[in-house]
VOKE-631769 format. One record per residue: residue number from 1; residue in one letter; y, z negated, x negated of N, C-alpha, C in turn. Coordinates in Angstrom, 2 decimals. Layout:
<pts>
PT     i   aa       nyy       nzz       nxx      cayy      cazz      caxx       cyy       czz       cxx
PT   NUM    a         Y         Z         X         Y         Z         X         Y         Z         X
...
</pts>
This chain:
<pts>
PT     i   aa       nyy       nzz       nxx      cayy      cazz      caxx       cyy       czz       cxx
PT     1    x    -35.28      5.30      9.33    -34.38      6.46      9.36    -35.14      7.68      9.86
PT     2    x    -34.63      8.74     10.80    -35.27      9.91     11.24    -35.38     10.80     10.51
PT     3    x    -35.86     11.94     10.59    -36.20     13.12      9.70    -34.90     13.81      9.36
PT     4    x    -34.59     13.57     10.46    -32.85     14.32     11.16    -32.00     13.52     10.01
PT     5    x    -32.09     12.46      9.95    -30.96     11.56      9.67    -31.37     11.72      7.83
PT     6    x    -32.27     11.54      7.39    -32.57     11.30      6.34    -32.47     12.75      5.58
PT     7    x    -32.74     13.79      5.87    -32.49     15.30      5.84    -30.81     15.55      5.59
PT     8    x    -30.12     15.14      6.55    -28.93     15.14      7.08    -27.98     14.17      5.55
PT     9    x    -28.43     13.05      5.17    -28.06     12.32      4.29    -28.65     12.84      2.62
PT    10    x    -29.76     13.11      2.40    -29.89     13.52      1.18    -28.90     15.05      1.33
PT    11    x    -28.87     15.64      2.08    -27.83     17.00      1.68    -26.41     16.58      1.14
PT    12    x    -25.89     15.44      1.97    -25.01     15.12      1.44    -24.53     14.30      0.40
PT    13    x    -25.77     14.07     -0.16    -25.69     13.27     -1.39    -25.67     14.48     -2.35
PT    14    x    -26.40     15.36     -2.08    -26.41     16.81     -2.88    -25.34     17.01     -3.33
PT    15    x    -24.44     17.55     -2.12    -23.37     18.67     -2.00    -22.52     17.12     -2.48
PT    16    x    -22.43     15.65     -3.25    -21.47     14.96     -3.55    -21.87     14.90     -5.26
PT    17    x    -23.23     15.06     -5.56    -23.83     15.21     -6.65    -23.02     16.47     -7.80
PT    18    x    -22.84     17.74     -7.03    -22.53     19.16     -7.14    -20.90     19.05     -7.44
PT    19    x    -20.19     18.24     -6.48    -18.73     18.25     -6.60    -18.22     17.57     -7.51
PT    20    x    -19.42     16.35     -8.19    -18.78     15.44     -9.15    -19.37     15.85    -10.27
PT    21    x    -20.26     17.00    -10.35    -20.25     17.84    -11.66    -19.63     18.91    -12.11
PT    22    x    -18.88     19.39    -10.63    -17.86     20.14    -11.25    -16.26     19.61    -11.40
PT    23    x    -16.06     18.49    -10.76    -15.17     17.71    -11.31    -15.24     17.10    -12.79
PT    24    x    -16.46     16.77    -13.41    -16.59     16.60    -15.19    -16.56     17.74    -15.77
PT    25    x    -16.94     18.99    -15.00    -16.82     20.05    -16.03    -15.80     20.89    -15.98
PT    26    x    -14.43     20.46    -14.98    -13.54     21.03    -14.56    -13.47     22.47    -13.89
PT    27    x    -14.21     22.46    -12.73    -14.84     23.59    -12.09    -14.45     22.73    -10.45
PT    28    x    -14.50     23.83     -9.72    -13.75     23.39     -8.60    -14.85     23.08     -7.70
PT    29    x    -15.35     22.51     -6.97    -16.60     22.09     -6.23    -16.87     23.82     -5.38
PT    30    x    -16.27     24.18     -4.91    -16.31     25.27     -3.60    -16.83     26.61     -4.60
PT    31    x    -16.93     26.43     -5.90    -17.39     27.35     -7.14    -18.95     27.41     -7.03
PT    32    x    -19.55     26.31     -6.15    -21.44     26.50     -6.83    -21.56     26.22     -5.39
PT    33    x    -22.63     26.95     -5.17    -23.15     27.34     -3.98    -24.82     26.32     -4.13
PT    34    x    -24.92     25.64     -2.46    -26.41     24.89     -2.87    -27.52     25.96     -1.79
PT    35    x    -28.48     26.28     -2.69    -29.55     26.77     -2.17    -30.82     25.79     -1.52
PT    36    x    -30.94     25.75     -0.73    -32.48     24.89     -0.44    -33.92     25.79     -0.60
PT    37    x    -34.45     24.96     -1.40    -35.75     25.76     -2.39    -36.02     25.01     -1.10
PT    38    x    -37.38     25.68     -0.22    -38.05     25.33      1.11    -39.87     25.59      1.06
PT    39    x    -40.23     25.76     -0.17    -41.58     25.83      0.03    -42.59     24.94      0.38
PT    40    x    -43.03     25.14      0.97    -44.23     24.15      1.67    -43.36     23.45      3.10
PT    41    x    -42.02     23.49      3.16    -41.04     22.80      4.05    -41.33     23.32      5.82
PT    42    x    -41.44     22.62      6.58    -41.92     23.19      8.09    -40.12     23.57      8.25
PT    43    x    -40.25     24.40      9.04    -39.40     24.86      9.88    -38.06     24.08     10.39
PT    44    x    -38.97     23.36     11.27    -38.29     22.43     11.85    -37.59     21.40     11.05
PT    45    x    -37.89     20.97     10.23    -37.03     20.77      8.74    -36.02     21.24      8.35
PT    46    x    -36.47     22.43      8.02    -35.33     23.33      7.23    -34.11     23.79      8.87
PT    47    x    -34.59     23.35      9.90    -33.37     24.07     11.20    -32.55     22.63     10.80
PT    48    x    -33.32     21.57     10.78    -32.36     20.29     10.56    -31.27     20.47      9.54
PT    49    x    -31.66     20.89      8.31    -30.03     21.02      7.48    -29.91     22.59      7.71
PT    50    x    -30.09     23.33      8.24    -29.17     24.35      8.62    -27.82     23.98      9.74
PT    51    x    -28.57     22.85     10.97    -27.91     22.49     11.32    -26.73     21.55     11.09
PT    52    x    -26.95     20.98     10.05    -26.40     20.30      8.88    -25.07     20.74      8.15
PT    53    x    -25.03     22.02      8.18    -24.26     23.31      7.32    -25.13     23.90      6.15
PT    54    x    -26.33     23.66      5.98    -26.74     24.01      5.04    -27.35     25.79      5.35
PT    55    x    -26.30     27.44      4.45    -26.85     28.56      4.66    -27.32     29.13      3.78
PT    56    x    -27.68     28.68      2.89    -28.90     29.24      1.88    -30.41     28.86      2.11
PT    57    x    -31.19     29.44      2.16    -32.42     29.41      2.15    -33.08     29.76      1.03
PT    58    x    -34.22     29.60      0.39    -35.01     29.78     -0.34    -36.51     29.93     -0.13
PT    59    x    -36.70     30.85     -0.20    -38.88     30.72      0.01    -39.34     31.55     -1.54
PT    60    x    -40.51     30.74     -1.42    -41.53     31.43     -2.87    -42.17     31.89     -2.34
PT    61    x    -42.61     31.72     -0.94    -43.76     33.01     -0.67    -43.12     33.66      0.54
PT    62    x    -44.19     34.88      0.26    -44.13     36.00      1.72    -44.57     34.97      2.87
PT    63    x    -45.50     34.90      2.58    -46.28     34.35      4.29    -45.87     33.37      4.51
PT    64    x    -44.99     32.52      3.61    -43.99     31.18      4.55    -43.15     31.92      5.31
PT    65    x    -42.18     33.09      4.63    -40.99     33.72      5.44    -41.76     34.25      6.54
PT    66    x    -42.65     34.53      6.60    -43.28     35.29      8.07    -43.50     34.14      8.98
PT    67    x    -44.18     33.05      8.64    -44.46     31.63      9.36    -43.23     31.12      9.48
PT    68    x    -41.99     31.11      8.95    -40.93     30.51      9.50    -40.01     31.24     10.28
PT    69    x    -40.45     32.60     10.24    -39.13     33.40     11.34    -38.72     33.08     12.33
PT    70    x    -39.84     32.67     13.02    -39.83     33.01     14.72    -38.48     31.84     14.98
PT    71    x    -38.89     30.82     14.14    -38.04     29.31     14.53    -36.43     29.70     13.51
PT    72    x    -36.53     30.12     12.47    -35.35     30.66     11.32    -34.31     32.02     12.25
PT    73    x    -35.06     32.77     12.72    -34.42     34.18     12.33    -33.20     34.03     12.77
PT    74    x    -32.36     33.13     14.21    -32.23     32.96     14.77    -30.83     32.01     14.14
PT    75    x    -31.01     31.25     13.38    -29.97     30.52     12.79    -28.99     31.07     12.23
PT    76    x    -27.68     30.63     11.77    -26.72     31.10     10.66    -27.63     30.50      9.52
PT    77    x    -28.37     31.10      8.84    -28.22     31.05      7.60    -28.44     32.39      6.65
PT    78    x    -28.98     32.07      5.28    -29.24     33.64      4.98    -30.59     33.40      4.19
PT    79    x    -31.18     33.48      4.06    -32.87     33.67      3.63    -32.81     34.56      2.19
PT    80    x    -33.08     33.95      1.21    -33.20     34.56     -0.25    -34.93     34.55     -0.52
PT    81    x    -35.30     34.93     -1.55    -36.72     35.42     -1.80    -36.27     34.85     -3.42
PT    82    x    -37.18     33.60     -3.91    -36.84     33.36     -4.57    -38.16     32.96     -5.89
PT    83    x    -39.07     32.99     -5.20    -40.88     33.45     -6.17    -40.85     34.62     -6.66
PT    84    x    -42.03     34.52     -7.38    -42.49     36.01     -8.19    -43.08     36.48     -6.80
PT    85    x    -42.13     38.03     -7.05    -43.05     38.76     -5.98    -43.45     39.46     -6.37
PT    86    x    -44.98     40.01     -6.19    -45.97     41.16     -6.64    -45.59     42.55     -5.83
PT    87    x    -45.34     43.54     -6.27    -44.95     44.59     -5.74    -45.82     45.13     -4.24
PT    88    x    -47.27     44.61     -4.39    -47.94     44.82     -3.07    -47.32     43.83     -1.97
PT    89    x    -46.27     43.38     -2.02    -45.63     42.53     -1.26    -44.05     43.01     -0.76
PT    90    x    -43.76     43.93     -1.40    -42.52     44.12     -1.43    -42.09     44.72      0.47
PT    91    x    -43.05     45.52      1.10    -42.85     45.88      1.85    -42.61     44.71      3.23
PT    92    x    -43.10     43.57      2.81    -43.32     42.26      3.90    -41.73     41.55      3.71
PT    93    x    -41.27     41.60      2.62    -40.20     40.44      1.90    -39.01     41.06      2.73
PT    94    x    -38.93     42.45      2.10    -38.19     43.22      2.80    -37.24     42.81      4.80
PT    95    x    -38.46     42.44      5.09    -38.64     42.32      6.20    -37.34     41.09      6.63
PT    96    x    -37.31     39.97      5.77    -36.54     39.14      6.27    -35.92     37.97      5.26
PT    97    x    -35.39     38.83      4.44    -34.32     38.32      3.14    -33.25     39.54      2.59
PT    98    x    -32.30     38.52      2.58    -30.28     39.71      2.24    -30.77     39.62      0.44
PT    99    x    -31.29     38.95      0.03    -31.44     38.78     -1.21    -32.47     38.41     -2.07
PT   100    x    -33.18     39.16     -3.02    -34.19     39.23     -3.80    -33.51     38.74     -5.38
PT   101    x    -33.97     36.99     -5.36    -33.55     36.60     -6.79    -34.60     36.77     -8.14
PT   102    x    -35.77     36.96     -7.86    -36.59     37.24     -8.78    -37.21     38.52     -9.25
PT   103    x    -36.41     39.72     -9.68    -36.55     41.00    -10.07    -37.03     40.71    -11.37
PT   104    x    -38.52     40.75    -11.74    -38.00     40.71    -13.43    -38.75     41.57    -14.06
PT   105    x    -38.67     43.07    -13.52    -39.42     44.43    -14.45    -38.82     45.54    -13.29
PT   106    x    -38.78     46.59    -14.22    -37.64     48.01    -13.20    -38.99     48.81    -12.81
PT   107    x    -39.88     48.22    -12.74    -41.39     48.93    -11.86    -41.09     48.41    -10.74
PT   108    x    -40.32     46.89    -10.40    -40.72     46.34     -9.26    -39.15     46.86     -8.21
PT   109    x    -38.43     46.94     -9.25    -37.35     47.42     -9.03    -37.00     48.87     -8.24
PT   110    x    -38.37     50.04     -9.07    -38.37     50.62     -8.27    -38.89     51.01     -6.80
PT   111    x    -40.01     50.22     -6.64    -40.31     49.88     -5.64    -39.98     49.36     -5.05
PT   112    x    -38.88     48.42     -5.01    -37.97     48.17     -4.05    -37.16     49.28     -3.74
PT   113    x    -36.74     49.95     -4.75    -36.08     51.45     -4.20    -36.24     52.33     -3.38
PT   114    x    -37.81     52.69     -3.35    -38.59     53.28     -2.97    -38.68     53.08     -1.56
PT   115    x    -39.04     51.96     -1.27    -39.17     51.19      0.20    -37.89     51.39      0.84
PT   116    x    -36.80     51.14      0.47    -35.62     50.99      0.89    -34.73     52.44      1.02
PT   117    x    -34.88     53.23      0.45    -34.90     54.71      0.85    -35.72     54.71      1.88
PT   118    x    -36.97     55.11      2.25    -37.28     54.89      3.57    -36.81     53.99      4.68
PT   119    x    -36.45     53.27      4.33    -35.85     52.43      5.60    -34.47     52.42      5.90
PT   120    x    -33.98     53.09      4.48    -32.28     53.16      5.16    -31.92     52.30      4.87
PT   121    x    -32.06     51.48      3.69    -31.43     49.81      3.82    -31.19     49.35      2.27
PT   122    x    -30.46     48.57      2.43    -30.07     47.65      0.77    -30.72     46.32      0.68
PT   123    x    -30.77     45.90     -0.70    -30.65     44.34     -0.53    -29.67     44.02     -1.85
PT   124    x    -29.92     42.76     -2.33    -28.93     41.96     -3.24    -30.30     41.98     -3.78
PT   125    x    -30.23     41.60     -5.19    -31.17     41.43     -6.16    -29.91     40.40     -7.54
PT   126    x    -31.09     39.33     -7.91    -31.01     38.75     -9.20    -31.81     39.19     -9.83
PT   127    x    -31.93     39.38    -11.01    -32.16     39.31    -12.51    -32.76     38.35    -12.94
PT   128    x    -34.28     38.17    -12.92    -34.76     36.82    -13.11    -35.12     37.10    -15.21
PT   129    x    -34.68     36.23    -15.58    -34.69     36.36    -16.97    -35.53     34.81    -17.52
PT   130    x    -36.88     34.71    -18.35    -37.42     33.63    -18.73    -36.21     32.88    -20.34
PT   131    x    -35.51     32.44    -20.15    -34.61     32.09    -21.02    -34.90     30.97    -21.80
PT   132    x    -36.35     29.96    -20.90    -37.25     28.70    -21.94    -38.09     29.01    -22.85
PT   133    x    -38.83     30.66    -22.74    -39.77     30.78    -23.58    -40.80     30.54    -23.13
PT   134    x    -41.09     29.86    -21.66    -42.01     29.47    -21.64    -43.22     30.47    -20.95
PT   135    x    -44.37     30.31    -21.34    -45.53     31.06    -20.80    -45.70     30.90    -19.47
PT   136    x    -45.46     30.12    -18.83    -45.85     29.84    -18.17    -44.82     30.56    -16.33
PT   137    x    -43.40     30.13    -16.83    -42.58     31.04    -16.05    -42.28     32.76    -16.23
PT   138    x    -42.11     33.17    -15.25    -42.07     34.29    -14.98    -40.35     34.91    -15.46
PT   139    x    -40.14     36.30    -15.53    -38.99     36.79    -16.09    -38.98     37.40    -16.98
PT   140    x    -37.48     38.32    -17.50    -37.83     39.07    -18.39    -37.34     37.92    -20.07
PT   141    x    -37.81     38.56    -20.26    -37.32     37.73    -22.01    -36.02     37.82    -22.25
PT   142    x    -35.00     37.22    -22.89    -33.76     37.60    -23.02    -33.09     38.86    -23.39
PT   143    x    -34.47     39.33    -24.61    -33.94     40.53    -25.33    -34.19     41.74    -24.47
PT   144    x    -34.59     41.70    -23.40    -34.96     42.74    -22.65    -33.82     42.65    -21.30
PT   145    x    -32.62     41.86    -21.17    -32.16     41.42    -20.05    -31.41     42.93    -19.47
PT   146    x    -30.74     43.20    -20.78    -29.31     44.03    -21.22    -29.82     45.33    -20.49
PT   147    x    -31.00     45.77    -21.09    -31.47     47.10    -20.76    -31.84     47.61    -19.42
PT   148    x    -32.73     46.18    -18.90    -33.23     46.24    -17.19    -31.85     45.95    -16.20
PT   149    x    -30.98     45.29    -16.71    -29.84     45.59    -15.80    -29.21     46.70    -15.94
PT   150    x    -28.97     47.49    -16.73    -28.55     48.73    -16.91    -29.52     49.68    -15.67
PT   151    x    -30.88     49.65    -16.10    -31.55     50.17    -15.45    -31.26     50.06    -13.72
PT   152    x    -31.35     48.93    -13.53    -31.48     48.52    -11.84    -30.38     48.39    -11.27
PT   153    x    -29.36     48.76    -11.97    -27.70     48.86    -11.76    -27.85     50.12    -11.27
PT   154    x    -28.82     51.17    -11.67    -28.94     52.93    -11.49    -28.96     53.18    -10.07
PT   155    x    -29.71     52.41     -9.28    -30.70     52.37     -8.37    -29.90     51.95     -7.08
PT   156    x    -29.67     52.80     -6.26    -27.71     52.84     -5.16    -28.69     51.95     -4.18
PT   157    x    -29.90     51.66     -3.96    -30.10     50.67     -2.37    -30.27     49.14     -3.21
PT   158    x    -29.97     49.18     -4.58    -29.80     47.48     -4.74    -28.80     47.07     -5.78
PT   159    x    -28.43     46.23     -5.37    -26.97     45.48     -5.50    -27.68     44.50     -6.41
PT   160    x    -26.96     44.72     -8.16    -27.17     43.82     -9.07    -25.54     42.37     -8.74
PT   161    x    -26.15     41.11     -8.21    -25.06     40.34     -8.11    -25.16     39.20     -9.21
PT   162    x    -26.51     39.49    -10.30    -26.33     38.58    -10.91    -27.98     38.24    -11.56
PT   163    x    -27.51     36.87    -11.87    -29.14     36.64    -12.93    -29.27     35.07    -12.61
PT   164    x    -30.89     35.07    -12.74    -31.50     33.92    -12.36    -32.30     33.53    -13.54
PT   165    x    -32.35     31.78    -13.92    -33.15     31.30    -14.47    -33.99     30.53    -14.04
PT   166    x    -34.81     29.97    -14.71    -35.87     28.62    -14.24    -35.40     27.56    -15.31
PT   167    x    -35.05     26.46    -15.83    -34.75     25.91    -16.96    -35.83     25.55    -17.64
PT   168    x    -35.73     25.18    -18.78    -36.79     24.35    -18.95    -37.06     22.99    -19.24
PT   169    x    -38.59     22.93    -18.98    -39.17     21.82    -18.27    -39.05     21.01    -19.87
PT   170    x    -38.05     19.66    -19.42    -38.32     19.15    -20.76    -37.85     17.67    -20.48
PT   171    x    -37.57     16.52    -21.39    -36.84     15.64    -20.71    -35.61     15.02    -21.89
PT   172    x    -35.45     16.42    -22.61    -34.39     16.29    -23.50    -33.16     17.21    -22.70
PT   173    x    -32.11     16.54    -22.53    -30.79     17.37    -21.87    -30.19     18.13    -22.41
PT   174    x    -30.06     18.50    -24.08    -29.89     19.32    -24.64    -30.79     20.59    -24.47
PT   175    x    -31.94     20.30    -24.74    -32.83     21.51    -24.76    -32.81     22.26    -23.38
PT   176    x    -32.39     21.47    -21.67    -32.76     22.10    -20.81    -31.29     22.60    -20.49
PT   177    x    -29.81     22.35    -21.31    -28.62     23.04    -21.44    -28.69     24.18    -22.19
PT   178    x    -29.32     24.35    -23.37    -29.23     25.24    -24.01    -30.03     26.56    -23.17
PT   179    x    -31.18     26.39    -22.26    -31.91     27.26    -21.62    -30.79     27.80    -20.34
PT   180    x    -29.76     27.28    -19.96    -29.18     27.48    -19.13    -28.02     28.32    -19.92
PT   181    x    -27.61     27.72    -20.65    -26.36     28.37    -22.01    -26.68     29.95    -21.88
PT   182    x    -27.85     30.50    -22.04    -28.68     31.47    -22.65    -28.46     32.24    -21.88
PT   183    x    -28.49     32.04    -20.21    -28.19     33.01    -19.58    -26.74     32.93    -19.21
PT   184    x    -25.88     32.22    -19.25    -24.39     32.34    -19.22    -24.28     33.61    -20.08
PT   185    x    -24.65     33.57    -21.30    -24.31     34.05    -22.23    -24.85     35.58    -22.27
PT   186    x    -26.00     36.01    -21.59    -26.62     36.94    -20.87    -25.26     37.81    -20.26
PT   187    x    -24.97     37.10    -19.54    -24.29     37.21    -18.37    -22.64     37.79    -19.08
PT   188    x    -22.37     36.96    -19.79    -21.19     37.84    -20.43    -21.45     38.77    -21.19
PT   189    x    -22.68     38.58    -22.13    -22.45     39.99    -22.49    -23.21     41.38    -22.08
PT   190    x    -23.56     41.37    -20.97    -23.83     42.26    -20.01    -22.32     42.67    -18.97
PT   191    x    -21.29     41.73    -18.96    -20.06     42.16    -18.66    -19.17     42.96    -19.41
PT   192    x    -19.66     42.79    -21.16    -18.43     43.21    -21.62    -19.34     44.39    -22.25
PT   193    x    -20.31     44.64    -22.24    -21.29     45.79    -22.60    -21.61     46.60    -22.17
PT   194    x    -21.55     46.30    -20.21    -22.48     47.34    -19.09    -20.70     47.55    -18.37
PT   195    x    -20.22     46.55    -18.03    -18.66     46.49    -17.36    -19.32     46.21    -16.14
PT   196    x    -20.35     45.73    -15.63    -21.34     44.99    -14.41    -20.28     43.82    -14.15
PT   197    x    -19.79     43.57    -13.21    -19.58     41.94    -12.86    -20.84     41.58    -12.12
PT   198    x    -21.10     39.99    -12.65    -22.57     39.41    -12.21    -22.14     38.69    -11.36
PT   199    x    -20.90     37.50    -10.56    -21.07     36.94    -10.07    -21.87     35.85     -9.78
PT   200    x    -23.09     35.64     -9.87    -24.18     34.46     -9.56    -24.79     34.52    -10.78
PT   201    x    -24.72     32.77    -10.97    -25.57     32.22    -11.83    -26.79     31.73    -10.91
PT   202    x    -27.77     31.84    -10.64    -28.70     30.80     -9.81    -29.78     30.42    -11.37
PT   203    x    -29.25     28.96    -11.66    -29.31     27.92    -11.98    -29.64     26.57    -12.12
PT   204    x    -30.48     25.72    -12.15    -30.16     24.39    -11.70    -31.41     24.06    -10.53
PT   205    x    -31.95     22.86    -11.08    -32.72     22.18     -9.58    -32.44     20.58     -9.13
PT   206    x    -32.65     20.10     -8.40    -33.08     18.71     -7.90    -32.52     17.84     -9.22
PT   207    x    -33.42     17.96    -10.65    -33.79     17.24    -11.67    -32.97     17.14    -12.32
PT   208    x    -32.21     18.84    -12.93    -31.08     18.87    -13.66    -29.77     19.60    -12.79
PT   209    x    -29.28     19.57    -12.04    -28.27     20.06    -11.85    -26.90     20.34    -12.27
PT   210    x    -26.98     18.87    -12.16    -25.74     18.79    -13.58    -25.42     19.49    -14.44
PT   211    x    -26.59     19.67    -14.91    -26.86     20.28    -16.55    -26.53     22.26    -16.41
PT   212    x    -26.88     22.41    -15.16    -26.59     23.91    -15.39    -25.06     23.96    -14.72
PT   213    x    -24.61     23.24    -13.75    -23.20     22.99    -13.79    -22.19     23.43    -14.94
PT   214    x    -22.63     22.40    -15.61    -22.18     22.35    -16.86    -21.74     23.65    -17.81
PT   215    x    -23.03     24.15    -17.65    -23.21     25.77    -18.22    -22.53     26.58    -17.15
PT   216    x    -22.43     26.75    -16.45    -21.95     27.71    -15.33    -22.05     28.11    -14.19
PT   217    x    -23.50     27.34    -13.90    -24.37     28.23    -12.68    -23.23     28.19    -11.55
PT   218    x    -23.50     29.27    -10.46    -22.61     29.02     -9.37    -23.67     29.18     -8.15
PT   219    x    -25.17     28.51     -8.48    -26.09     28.80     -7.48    -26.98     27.20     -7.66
PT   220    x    -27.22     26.30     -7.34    -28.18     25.37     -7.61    -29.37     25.72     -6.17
PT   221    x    -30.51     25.74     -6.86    -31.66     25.81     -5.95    -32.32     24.44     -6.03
PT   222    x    -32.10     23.57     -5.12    -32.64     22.08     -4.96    -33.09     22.38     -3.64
PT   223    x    -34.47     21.37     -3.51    -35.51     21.20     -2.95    -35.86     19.56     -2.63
PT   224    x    -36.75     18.93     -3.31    -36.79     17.69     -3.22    -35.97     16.88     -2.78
PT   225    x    -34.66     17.25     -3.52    -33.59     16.02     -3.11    -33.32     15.90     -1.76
PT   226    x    -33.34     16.98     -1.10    -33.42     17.13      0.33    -34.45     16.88      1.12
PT   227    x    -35.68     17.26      0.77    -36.80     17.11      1.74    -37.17     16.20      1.10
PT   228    x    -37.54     15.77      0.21    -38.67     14.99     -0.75    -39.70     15.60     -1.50
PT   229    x    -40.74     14.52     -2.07    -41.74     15.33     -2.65    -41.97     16.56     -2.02
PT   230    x    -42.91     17.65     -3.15    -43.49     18.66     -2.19    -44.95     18.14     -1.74
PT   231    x    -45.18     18.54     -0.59    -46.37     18.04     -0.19    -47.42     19.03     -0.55
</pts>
């Protein structure tokens, strides 16, 4: 099977994966949006399921989005920023993503402000919130969600559309629902508290998808299932 072909076929096992979890959870398939997590992914890869229909993008780093432009910029799709980004970076990211999903402190927030007043320009921003506990992922803690969206809601060049998790890493399905639950639940009551509509859950990978389905997400960021291992 070709790169083309095999690329071309795991997406659509995806996007059949996605529709028959929102058919069990009584959610309409055209409700969750699939992101392709693309790190380490060549180019020429990722043009294959763009060409595919696939218009979400995903990168964890700066210097992939710079190494993939020349061949990307050029496509219908839309390029999200979806790693921890260090604020000495903010001025590069800028450069070539509609949307920044990993905000998770109103320092970085303002520096995105900052930048973006000079340039005359907006972006979309998620709300990256650590909802496993775990040390190891990045985000704000739950109890801190309420306040930093208030905050970065202030801030007229970025567009709060919502909140992002990482799940956690576990191989009990309860425990990696309940991490997903957490930010649903974020999420409403930052609606009925701030009067914010969030719109996006980004949710869900490769492993569990289902599982944040389930909970709500209307964003799955899968990777593997499409390309394969990461190399």
């Amino acid at each position: 099977m070709s790169v083309e072909t095999n690329v071309e076929a795991n997406l659509a096992a995806v996007r059949a994966r996605v529709a028959e979890a929102c058919r069990a959870a009584g959610r309409a398939p055209e409700d969750v949006q699939v992101l392709l997590a693309t790190k380490t992914v060549p180019a020429d890869r990722i043009a294959v399921a763009v060409r595919a229909g696939a218009r979400l993008i995903g990168e964890n780093r700066v210097q992939e989005l710079a190494e993939k432009d020349a061949e990307l910029a050029g496509l219908p799709c839309e390029r999200h920023f979806i790693g921890h980004l260090q604020t000495n970076k903010v001025n590069q990211v800028l450069r070539y993503v509609s949307c920044i999903q990993s905000v998770d402190s109103v320092d970085l927030a303002d520096r995105l402000q900052r930048r973006l007043e000079r340039l005359d320009g907006t972006v979309e921003v998620l709300i990256q919130v650590n909802t496993s506990g775990e040390a190891s992922k990045f985000g704000l803690a739950p109890g801190d969600a309420l306040d930093a969206l208030r905050d970065v809601a202030k801030r007229d060049r970025l567009t709060v559309r919502g909140l992002m998790t990482i799940g956690l890493l576990s191989t009990e399905p309860e425990q990696v629902r309940s991490s997903y639950r957490a930010l649903r639940d974020i999420r409403d009551r930052a609606r009925d508290v701030t009067g914010l509509e969030l719109p996006v859950l980004s949710m869900g990978m490769s492993s569990d998808l289902e599982l944040a389905v389930a909970e709500g997400s209307t964003m799955v960021r899968v990777g593997s299932a499409v390309f394969g291992a990461r190399r």
